[in-house]
C-alpha positions as CSV (number, residue, x, y, z in Angstrom):
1,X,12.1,28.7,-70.1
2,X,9.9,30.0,-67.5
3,X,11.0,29.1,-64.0
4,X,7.6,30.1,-62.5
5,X,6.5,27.4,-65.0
6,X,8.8,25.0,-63.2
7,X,8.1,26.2,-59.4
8,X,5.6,23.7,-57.6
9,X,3.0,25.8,-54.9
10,X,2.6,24.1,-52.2
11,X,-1.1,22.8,-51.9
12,X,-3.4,24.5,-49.6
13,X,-3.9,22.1,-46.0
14,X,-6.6,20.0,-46.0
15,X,-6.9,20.2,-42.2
16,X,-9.9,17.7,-42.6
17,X,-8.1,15.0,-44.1
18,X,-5.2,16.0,-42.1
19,X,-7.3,15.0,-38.8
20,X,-8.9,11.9,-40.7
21,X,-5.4,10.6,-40.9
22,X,-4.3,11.2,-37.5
23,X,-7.9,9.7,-36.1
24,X,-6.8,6.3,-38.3
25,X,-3.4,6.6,-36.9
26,X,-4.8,6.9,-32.6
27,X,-7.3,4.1,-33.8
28,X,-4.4,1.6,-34.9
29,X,-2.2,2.7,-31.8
30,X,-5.4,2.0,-29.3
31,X,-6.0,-1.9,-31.8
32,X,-2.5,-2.8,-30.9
33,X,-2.1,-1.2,-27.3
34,X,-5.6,-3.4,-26.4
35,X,-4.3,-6.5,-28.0
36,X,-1.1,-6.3,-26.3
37,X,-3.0,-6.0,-23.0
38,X,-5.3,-8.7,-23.6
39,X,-1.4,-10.9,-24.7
40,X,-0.2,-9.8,-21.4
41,X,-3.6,-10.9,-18.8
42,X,-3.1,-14.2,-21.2
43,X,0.7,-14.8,-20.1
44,X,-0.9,-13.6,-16.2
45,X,-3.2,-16.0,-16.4
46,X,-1.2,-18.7,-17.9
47,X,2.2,-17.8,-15.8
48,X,1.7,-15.8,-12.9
49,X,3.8,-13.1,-15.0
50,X,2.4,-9.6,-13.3
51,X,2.8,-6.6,-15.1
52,X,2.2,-3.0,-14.9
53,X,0.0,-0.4,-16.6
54,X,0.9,3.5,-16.0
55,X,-2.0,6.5,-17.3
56,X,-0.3,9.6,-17.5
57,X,-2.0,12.5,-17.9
58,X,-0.5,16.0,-18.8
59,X,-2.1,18.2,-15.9
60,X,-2.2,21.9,-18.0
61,X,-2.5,21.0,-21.4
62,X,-6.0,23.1,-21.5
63,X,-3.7,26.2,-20.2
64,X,-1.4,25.6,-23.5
65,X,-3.9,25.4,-25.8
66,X,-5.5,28.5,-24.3
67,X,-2.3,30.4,-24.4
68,X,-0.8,29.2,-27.6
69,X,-3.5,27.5,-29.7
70,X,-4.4,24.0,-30.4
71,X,-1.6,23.6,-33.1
72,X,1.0,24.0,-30.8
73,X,-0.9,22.1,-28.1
74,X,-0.8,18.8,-30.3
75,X,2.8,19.7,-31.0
76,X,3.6,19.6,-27.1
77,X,1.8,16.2,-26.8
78,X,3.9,14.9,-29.7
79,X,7.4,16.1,-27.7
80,X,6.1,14.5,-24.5
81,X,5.8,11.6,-26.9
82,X,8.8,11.6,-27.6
83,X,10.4,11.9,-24.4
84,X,7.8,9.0,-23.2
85,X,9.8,6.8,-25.7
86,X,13.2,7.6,-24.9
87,X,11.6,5.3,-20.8
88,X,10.3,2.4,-23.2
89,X,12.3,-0.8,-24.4
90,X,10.9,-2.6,-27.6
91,X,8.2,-4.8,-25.7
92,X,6.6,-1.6,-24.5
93,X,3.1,-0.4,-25.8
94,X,3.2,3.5,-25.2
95,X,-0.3,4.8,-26.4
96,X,-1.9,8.5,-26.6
97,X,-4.9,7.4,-25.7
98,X,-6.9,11.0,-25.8
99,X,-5.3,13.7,-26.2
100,X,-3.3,14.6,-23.2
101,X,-3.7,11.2,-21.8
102,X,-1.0,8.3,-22.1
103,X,-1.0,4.5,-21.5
104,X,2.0,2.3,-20.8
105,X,2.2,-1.3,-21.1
106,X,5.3,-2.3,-19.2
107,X,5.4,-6.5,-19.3
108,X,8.9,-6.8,-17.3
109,X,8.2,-4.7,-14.9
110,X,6.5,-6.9,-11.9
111,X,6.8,-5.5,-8.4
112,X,5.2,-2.2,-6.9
113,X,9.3,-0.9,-6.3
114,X,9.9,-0.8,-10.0
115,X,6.5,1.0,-10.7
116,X,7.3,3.7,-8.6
117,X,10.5,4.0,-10.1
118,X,9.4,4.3,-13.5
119,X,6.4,6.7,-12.3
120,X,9.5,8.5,-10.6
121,X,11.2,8.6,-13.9
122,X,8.8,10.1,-15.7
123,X,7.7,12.8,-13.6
124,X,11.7,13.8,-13.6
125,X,11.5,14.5,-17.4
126,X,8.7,17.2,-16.3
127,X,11.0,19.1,-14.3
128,X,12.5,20.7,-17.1
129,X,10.4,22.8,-19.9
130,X,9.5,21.0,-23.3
131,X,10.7,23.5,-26.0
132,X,8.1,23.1,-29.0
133,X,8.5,25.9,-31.5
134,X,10.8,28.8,-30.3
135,X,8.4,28.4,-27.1
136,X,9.5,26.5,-23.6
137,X,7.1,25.1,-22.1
138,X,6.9,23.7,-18.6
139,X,4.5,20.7,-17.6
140,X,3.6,18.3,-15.1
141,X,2.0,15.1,-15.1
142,X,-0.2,13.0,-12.8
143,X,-0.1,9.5,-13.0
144,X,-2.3,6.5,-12.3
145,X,-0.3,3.3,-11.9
146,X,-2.3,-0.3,-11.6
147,X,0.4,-3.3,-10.7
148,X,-1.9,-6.4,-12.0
149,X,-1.0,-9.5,-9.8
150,X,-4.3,-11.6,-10.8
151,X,-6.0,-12.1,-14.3
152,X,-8.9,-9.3,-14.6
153,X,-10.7,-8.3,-17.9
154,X,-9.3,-5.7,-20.2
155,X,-12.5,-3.4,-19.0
156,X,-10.9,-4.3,-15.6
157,X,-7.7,-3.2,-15.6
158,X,-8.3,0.2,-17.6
159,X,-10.7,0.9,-14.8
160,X,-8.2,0.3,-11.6
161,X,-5.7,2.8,-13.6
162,X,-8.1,5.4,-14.4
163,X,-9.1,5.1,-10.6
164,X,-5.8,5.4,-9.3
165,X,-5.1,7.9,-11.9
166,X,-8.1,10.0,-10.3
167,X,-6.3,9.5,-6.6
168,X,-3.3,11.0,-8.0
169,X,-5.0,14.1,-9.3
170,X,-7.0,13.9,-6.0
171,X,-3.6,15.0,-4.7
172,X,-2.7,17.9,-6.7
173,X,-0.8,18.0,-10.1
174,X,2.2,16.6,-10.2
175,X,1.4,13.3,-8.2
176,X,1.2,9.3,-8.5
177,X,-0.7,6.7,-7.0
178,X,0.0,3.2,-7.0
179,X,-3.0,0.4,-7.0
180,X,-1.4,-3.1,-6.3
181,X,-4.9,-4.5,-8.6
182,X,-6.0,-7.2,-6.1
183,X,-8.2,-10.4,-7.6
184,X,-11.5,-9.1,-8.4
185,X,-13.9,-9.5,-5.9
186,X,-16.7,-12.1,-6.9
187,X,-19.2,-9.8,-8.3
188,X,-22.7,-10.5,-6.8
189,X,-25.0,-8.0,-5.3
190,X,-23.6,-9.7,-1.7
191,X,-20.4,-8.9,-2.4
192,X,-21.2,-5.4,-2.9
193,X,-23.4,-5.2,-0.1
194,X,-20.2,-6.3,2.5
195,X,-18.4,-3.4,1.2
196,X,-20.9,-1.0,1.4
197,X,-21.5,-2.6,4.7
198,X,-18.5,-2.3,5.9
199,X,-17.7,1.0,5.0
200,X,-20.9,2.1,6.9
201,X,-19.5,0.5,10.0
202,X,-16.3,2.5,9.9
203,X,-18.4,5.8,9.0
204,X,-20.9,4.9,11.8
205,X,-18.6,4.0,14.8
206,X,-19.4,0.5,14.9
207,X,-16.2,-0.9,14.7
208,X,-14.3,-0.6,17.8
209,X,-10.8,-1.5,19.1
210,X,-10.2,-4.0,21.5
211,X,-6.7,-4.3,23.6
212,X,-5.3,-7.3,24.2
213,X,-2.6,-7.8,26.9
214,X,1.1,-8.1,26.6
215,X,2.9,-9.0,29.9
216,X,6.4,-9.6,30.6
217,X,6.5,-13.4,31.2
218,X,8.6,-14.0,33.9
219,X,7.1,-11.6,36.1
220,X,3.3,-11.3,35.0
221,X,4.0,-7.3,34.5
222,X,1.3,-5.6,32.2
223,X,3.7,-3.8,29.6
224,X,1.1,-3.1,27.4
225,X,-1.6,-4.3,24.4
226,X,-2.3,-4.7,21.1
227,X,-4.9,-3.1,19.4
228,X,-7.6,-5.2,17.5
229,X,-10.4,-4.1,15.4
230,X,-13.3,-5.4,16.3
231,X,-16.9,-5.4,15.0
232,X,-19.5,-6.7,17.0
233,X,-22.3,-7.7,14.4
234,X,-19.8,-9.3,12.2
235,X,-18.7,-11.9,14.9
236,X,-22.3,-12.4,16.2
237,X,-22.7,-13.7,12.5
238,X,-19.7,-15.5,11.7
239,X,-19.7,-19.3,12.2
240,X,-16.0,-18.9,13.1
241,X,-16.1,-16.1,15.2
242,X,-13.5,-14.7,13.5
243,X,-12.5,-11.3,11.9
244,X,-13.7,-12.2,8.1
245,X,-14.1,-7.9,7.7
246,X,-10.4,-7.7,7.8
247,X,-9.4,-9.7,4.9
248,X,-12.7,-7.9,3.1
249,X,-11.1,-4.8,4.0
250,X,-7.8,-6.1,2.7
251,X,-8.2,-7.0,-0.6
252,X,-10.0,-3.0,-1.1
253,X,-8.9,0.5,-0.2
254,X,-10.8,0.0,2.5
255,X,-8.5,-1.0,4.9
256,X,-6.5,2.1,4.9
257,X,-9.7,3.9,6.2
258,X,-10.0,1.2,8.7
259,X,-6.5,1.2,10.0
260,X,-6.6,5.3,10.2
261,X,-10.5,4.8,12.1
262,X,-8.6,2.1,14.4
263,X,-5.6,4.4,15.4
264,X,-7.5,7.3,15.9
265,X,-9.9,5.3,18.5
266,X,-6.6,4.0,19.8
267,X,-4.5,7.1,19.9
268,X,-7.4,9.2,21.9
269,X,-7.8,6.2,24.3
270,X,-4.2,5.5,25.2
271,X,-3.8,9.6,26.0
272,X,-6.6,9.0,28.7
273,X,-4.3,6.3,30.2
274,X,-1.2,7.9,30.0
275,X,-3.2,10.7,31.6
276,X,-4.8,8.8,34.4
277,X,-1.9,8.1,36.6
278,X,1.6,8.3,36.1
279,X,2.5,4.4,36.4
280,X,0.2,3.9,32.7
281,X,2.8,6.4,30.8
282,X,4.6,3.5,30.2
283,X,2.0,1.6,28.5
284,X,2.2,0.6,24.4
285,X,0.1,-0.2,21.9
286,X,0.3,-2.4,19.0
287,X,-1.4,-2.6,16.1
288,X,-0.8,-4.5,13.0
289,X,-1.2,-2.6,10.2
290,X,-1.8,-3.5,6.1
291,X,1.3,-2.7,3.9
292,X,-0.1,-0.3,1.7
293,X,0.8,2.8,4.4
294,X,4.0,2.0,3.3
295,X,3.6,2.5,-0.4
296,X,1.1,4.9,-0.8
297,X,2.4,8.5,-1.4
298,X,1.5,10.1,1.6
299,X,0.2,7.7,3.5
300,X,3.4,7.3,6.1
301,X,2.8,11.4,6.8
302,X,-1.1,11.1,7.5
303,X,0.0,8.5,10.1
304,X,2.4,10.8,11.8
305,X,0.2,13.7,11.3
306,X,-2.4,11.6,13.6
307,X,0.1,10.8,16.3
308,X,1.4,14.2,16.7
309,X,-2.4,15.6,16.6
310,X,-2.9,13.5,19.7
311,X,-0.1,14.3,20.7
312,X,1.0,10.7,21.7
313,X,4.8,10.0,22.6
314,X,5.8,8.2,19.5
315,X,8.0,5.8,21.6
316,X,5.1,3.9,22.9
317,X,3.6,2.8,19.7
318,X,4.5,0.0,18.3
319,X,3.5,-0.4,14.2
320,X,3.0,-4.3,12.9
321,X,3.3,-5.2,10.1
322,X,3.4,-8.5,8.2
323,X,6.5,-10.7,7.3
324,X,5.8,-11.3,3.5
325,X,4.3,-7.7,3.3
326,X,7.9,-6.3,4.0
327,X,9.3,-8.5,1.6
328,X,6.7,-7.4,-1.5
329,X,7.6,-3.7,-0.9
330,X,11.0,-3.6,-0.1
331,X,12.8,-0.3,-1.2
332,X,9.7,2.1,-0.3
333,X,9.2,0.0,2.8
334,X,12.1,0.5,4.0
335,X,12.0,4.3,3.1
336,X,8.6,4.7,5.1
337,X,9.5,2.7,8.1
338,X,12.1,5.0,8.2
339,X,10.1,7.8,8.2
340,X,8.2,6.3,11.5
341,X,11.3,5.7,13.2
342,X,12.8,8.7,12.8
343,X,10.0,10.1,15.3
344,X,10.1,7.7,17.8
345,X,7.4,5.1,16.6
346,X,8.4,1.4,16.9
347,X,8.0,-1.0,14.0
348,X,7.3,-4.7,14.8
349,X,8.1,-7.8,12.3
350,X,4.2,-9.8,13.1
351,X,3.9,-13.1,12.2
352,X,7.4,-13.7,12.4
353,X,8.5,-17.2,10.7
354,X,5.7,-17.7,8.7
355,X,7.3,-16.6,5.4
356,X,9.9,-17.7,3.5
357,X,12.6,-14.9,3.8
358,X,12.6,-14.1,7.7
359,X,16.3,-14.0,8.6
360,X,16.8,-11.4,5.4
361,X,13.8,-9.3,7.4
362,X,16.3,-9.1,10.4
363,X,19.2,-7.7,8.0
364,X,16.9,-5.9,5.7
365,X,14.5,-3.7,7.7
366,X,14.2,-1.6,10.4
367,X,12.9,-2.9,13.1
368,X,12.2,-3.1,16.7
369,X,9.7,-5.8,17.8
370,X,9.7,-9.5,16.5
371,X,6.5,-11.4,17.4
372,X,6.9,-15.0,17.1
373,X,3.8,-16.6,14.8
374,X,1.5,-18.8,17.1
375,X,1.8,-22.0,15.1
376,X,5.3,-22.3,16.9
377,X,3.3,-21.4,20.7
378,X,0.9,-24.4,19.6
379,X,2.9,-26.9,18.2
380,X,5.7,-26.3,20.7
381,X,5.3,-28.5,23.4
382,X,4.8,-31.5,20.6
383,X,7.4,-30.4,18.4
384,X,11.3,-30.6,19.1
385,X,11.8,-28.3,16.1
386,X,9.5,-25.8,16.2
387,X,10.5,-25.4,19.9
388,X,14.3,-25.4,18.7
389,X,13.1,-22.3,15.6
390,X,11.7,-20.4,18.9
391,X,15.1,-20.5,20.5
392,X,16.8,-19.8,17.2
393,X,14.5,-16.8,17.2
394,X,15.2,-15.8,20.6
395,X,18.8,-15.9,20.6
396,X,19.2,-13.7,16.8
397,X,16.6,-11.4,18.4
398,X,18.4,-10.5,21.2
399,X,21.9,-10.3,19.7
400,X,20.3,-8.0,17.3
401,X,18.9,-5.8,20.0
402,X,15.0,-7.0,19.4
403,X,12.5,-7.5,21.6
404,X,10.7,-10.8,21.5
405,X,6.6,-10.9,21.9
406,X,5.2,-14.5,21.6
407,X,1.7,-14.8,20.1
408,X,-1.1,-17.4,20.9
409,X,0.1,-18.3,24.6
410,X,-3.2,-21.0,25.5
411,X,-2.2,-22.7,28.1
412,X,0.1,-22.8,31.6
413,X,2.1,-25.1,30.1
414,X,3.3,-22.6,26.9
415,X,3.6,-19.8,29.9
416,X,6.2,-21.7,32.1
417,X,7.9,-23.5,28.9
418,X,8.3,-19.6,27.3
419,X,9.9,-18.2,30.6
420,X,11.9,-21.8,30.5
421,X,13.6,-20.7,27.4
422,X,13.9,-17.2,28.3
423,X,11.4,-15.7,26.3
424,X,10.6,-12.0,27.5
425,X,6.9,-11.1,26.4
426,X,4.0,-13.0,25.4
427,X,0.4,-12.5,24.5
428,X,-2.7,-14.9,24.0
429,X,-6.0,-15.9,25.5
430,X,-4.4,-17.6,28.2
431,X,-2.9,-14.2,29.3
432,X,-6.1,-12.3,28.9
433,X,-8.8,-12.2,25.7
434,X,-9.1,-9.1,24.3
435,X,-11.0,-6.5,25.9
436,X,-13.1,-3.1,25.2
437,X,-11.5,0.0,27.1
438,X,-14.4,-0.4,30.1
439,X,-12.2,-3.6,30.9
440,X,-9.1,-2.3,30.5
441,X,-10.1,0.9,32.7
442,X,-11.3,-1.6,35.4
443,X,-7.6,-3.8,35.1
444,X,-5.7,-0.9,35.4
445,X,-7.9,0.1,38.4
446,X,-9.3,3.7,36.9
């Protein structure tokens, strides 16, 4: 018998069907990572349960595919794949969504801590070179992550992660960002017009910061004031009278541009006091400021980078920020706060009491100032107990080694019932209103 007879050749590659199966196979992956998605803004909708979606892009694929062909290329996507997997439990959707793009559907992951974990995660199996062939190969990866905390479309939600996937290459390879997807604004041309609006204002100088006083109580002594953004066309056409731009701002990027356009104005203006005479060095400044400095990757050092560009002492700022905002962002909170301390900057607890976790805030974070939320200044002269939570306050504050600022002081009565119960700071219209730096300049006699 002939063995040739018997030997089977091995059929030339059809590379075209070879693709065609491959498209089918990406096609079916995409069909069941867009069902899951639309399952899990369902179960959002239906339970509050937030999840995560993470786009991960492989920076220098087009470098490998240059260098070593396309064949190994794909090959290097599959190993990433692979090592993708190895993050994933079995309720995961991991998808290669375009060729050195990923998606991650991650259903039990539901706060921004854990997303930055996982982002962490991944980016530590790029340290180390993929080895594909007889060839190592060393990668990074940028990655856009969108925490969904409110039902959106499908449309929706691919669109904040591809955003924040663009801010993370914005940064160089190799970075995250994190987008905490907000409830969609209602979409209307007005809606879009306030943004654009707003952002104009910042870009244009119109929005200003105002100082409002903080005295010591007992003795009337100017210690210093807190910063307040203020934009004079908006309250000229609110009913209220009240800063509506702010929670605009809040619920986009936009606020991080208005915080940063605030300090700056701020920083400059408290360097011409400090300046002016020698009894103003010893004036602060407060400002309440929106969580997301804390969580964004960077944003703590473009805060610093500002103060030490002015060339402010660090001791006599005082950074604000909310009670239940500390509490959503806890690990990286506390790592960023940390950050500001560590140079001298002060962090303050605002709206203290007003959530539902305050006396784990004292143990948890690292802080400085506790302001006291004004529903307990107004209700205090009525109320046995809210007047009993303000001594409460008081008394952990200063065993703790906190200074105590009381907000939404109204009256005479507050004033002398505050200094009654020993109360060190305070702050409200009956003190002073806020006031543009021409008033301030004319207080402090300049």
């Amino acid at each position: 018998m002939n063995k040739d007879r018997l030997s089977i050749q091995p059929r030339p590659r059809n590379t075209k069907l070879m693709n065609l199966a491959l498209s089918h196979s990406l096609r079916t992956q995409r069909a069941l990572f867009l069902t899951q998605l639309k399952s899990a803004l369902q179960l959002l909708q239906q339970t509050q349960q937030r999840f995560v979606l993470l786009l991960i892009k492989v920076d220098n694929i087009a470098d490998v595919e240059r260098n070593f062909g396309s064949e190994l290329s794909n090959k290097l996507i599959s190993t990433i794949r692979e090592h993708l997997l190895s993050l994933t439990s079995c309720n995961d959707c991991l998808v290669n969504l375009q060729g050195d793009e990923f998606a991650l559907l991650k259903t039990d992951i539901t706060d921004a801590d854990s997303a930055l974990d996982l982002a962490k995660e991944i980016q530590s199996q790029f340290r180390f070179s993929f080895q594909v062939n007889h060839y190592k190969i060393l990668c990074s990866s940028s990655i856009g992550i969108s925490l969904q905390q409110a039902p959106h479309s499908v449309s929706q939600v691919l669109k904040d992660a591809d955003i924040a996937l663009k801010n993370a290459q914005q940064q160089g390879l190799g970075h995250y960002h994190l987008s905490t997807a907000l409830p969609s604004p209602v979409k209307n041309t007005q809606a879009i017009q306030q943004q654009d609006k707003l952002t104009h204002a910042i870009i244009n100088n119109d929005i200003l910061p105002y100082y409002q006083p903080i005295i010591q109580l007992n003795s009337n002594r100017l210690i210093g004031f807190e910063v307040i953004a203020h934009w004079h066309e908006e309250e000229q056409n609110s009913d209220k009278g009240d800063n509506n731009f702010i929670s605009l701002a809040e619920n986009t990027d936009i606020i991080i541009a208005l915080d940063l356009h605030i300090i700056n104005q701020a920083c400059l203006q408290l360097k011409k006091w400090h300046n002016s005479h020698v009894d103003n060095q010893q004036i602060i400044l407060t400002m309440n400021l929106s969580a997301k400095h804390l969580i964004l990757d960077g944003a703590v050092e473009h805060l610093i980078f500002i103060i030490q560009q002015q060339q402010i002492p660090p001791q006599r700022l005082v950074f604000e920020f909310r009670e239940h905002e500390f509490m959503a962002h806890n690990k990286f909170a506390i790592r960023a706060l940390e950050k500001l301390r560590q140079i001298g900057v002060q962090v303050g607890l605002d709206d203290f009491g007003n959530g539902f976790s305050s006396l784990n805030a004292f143990f948890q974070y690292p802080i400085d100032f506790v302001k006291i939320d004004s529903h307990f200044t107004n209700r205090m002269l009525m109320s046995k107990k809210d007047l009993s939570l303000i001594r409460v306050i008081r008394d952990i504050s200063h065993d703790m080694g906190f200074k105590v600022i009381v907000e939404g002081i109204n009256n005479p009565q507050q004033h002398a019932k505050l200094i009654e119960l020993g109360c060190e700071f305070g702050q409200g219209n009956y003190i002073a209103q806020p006031m543009d730096y021409r008033q301030v300049n004319r207080l402090l006699e300049l």
